[in-house]
Biopython code that builds the backbone (N, CA, C, O; Angstrom):
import numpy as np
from Bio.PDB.StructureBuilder import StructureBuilder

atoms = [
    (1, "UNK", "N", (-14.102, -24.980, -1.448)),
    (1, "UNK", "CA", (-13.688, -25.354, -0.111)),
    (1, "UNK", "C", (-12.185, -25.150, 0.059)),
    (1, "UNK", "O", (-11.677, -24.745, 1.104)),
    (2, "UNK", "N", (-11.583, -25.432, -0.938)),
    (2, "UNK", "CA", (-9.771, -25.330, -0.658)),
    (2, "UNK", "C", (-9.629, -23.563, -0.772)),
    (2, "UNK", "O", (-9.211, -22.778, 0.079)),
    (3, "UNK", "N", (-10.132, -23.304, -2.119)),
    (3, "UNK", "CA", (-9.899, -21.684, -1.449)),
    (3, "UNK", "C", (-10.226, -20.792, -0.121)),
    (3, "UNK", "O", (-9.656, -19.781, 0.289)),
    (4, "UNK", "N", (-11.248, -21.451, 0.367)),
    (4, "UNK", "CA", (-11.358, -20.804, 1.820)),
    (4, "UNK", "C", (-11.029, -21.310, 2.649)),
    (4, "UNK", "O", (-11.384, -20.798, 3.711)),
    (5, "UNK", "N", (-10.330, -22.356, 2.731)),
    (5, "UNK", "CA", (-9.201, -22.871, 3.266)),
    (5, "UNK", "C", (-7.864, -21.987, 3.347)),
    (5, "UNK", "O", (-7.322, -21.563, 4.367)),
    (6, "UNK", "N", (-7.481, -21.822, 2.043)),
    (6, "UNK", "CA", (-5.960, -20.701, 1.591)),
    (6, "UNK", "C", (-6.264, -19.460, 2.235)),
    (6, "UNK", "O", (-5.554, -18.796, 2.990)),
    (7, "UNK", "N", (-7.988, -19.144, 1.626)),
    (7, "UNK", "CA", (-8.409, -17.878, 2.572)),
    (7, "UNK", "C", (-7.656, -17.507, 3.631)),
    (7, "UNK", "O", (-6.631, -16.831, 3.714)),
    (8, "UNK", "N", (-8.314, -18.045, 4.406)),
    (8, "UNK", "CA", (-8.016, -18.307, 6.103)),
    (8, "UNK", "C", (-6.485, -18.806, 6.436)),
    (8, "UNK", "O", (-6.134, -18.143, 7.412)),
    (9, "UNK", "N", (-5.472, -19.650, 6.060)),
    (9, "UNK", "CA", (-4.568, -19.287, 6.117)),
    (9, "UNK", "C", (-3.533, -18.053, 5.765)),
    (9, "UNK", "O", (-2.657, -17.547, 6.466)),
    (10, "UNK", "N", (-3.964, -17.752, 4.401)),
    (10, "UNK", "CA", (-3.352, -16.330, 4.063)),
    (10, "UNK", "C", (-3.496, -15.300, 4.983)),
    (10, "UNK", "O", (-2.611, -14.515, 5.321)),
    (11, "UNK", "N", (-5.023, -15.343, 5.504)),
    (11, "UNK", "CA", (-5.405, -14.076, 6.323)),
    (11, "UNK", "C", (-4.641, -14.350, 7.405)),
    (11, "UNK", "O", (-3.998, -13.357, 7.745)),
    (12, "UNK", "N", (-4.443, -15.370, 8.129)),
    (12, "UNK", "CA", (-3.707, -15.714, 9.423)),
    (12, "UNK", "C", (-2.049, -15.350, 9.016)),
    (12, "UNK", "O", (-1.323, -14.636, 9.707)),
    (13, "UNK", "N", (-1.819, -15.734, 8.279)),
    (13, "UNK", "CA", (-0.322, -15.608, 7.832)),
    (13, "UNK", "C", (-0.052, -13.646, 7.933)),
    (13, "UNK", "O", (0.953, -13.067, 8.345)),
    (14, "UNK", "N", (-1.205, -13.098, 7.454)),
    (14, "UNK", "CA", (-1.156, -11.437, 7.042)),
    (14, "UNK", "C", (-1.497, -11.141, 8.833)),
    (14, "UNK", "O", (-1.210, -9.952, 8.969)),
    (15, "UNK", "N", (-1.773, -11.460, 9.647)),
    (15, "UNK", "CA", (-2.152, -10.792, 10.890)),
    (15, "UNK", "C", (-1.092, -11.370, 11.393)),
    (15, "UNK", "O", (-0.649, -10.684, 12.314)),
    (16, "UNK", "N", (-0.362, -12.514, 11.169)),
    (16, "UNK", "CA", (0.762, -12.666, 12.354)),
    (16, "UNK", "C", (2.223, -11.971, 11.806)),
    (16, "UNK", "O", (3.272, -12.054, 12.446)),
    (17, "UNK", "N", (2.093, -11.312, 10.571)),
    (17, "UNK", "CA", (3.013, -10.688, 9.715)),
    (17, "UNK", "C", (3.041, -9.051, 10.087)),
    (17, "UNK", "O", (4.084, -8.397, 10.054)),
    (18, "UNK", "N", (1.847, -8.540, 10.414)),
    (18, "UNK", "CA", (1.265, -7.599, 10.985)),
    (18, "UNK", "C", (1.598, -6.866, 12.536)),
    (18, "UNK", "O", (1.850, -5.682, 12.760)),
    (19, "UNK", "N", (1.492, -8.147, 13.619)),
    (19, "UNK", "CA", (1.511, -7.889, 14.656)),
    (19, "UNK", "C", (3.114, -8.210, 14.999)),
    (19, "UNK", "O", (3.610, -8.151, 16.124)),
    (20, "UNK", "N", (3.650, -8.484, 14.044)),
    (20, "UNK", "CA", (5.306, -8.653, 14.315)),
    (20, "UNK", "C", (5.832, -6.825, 13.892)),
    (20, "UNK", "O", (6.779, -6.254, 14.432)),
    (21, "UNK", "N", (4.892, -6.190, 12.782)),
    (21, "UNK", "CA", (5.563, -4.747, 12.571)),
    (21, "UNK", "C", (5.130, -3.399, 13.810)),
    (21, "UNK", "O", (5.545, -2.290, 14.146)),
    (22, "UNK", "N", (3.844, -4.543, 14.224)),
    (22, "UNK", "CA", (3.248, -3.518, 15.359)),
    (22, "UNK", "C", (4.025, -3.776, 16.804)),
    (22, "UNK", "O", (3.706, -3.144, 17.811)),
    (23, "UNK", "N", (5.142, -4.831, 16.796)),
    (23, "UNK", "CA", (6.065, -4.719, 17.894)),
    (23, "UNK", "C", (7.302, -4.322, 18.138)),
    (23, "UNK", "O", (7.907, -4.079, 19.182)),
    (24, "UNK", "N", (7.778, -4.272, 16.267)),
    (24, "UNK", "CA", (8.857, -3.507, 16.281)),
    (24, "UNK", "C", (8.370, -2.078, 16.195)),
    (24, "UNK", "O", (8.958, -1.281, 16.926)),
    (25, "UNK", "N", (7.473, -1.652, 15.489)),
    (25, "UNK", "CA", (7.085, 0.325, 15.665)),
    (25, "UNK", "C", (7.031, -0.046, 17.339)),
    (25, "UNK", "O", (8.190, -0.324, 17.648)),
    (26, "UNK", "N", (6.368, -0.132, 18.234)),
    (26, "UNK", "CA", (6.270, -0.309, 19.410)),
    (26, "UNK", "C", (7.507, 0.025, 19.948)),
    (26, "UNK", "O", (7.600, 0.956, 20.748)),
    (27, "UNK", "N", (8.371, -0.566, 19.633)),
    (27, "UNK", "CA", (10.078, -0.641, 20.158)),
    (27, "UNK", "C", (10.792, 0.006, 20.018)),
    (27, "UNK", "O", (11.714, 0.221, 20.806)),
    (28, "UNK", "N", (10.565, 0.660, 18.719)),
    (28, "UNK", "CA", (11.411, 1.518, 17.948)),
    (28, "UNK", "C", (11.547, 3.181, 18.436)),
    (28, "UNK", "O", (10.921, 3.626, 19.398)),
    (29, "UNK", "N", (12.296, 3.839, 17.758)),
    (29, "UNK", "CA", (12.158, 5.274, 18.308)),
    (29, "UNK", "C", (11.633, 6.163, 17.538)),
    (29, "UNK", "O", (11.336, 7.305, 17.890)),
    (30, "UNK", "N", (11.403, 5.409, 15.792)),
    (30, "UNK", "CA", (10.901, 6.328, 15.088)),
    (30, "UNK", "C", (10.077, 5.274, 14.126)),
    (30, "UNK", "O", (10.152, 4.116, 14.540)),
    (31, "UNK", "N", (9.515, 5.400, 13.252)),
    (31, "UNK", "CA", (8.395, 4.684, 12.570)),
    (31, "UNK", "C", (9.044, 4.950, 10.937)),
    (31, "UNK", "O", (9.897, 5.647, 10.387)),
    (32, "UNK", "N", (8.083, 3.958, 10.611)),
    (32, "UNK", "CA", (8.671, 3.624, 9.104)),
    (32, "UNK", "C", (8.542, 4.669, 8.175)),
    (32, "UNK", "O", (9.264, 4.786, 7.185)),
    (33, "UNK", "N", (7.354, 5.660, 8.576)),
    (33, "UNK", "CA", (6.900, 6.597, 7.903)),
    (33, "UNK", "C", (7.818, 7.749, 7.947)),
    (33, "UNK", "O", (8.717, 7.827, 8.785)),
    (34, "UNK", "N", (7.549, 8.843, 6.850)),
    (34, "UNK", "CA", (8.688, 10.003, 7.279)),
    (34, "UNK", "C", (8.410, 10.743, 8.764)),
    (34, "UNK", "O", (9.351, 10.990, 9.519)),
    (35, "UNK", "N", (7.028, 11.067, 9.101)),
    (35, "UNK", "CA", (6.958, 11.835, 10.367)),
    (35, "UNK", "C", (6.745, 11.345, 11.703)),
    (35, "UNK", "O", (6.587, 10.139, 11.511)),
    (36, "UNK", "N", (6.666, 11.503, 12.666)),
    (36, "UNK", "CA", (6.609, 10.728, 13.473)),
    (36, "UNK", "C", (4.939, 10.514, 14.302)),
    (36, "UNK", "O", (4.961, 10.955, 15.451)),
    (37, "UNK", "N", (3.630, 9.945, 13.890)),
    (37, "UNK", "CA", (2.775, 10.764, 14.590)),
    (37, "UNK", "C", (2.943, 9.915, 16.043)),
    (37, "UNK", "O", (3.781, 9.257, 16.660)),
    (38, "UNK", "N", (1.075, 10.563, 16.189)),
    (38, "UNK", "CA", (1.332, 10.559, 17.623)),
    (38, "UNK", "C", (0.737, 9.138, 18.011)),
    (38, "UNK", "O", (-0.221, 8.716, 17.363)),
    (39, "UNK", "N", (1.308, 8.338, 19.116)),
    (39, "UNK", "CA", (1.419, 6.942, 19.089)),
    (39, "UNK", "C", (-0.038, 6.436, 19.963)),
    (39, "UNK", "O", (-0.287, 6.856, 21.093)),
    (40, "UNK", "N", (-1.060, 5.319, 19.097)),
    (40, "UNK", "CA", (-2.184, 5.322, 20.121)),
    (40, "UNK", "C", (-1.723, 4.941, 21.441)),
    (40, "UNK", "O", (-0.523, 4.964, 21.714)),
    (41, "UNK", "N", (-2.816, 4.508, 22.470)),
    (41, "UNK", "CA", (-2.250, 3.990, 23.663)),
    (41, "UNK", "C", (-2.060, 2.486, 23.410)),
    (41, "UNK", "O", (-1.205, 1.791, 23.959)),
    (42, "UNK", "N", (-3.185, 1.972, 22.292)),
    (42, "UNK", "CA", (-3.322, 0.420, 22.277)),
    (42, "UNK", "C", (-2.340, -0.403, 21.883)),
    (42, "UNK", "O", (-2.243, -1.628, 21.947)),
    (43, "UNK", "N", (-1.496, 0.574, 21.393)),
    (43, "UNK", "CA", (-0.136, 0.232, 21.079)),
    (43, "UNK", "C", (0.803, -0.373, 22.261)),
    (43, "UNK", "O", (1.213, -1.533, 22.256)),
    (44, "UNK", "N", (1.082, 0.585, 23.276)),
    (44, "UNK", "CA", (1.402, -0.006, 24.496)),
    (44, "UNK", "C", (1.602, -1.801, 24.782)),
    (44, "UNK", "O", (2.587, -2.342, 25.284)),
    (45, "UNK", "N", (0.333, -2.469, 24.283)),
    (45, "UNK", "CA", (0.284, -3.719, 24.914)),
    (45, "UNK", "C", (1.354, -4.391, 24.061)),
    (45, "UNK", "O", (1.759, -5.420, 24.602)),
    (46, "UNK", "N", (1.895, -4.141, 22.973)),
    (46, "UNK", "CA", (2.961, -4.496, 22.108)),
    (46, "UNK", "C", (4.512, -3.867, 22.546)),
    (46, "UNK", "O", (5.409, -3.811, 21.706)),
    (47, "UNK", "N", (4.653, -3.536, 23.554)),
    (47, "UNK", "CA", (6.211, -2.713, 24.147)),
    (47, "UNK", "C", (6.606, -4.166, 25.068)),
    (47, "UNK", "O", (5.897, -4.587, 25.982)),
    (48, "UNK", "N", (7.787, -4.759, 24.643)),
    (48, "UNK", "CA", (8.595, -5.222, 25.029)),
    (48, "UNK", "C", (8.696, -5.446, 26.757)),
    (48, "UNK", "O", (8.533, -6.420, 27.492)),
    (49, "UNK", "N", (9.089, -3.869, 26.997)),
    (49, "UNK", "CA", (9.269, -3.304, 28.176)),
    (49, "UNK", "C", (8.575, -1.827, 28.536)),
    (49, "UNK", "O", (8.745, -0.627, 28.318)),
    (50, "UNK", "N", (7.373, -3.048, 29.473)),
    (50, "UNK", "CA", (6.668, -1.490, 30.012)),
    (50, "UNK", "C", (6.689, -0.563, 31.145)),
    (50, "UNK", "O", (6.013, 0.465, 31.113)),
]
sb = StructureBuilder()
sb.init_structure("model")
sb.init_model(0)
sb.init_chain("A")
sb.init_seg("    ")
for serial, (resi, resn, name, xyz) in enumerate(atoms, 1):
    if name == "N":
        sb.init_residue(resn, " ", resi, " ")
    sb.init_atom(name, np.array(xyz, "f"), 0.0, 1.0, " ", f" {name:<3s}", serial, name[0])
structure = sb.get_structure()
């Protein structure tokens, strides 16, 4: 029971850790990676300023 407890926090901790890198790529002008691909649309809902 306590491990799926930690479970479920860890996992929550990893998606709100997640959706903080999917707002800076969002923002950014170039991505962490070397090339630049091509950006989905679903991304969009994570831009700052749309």
């Amino acid at each position: 029971m306590k491990k799926n407890r930690m479970d479920k926090s860890l996992a929550k901790s990893f998606a709100a850790a997640l959706n903080n890198v999917l707002k800076v790529e969002a923002n950014s002008t170039s991505c962490l990676i070397v090339y630049q691909p091509k950006v989905p649309k679903e991304l969009s809902k994570f831009r700052t300023n749309k």
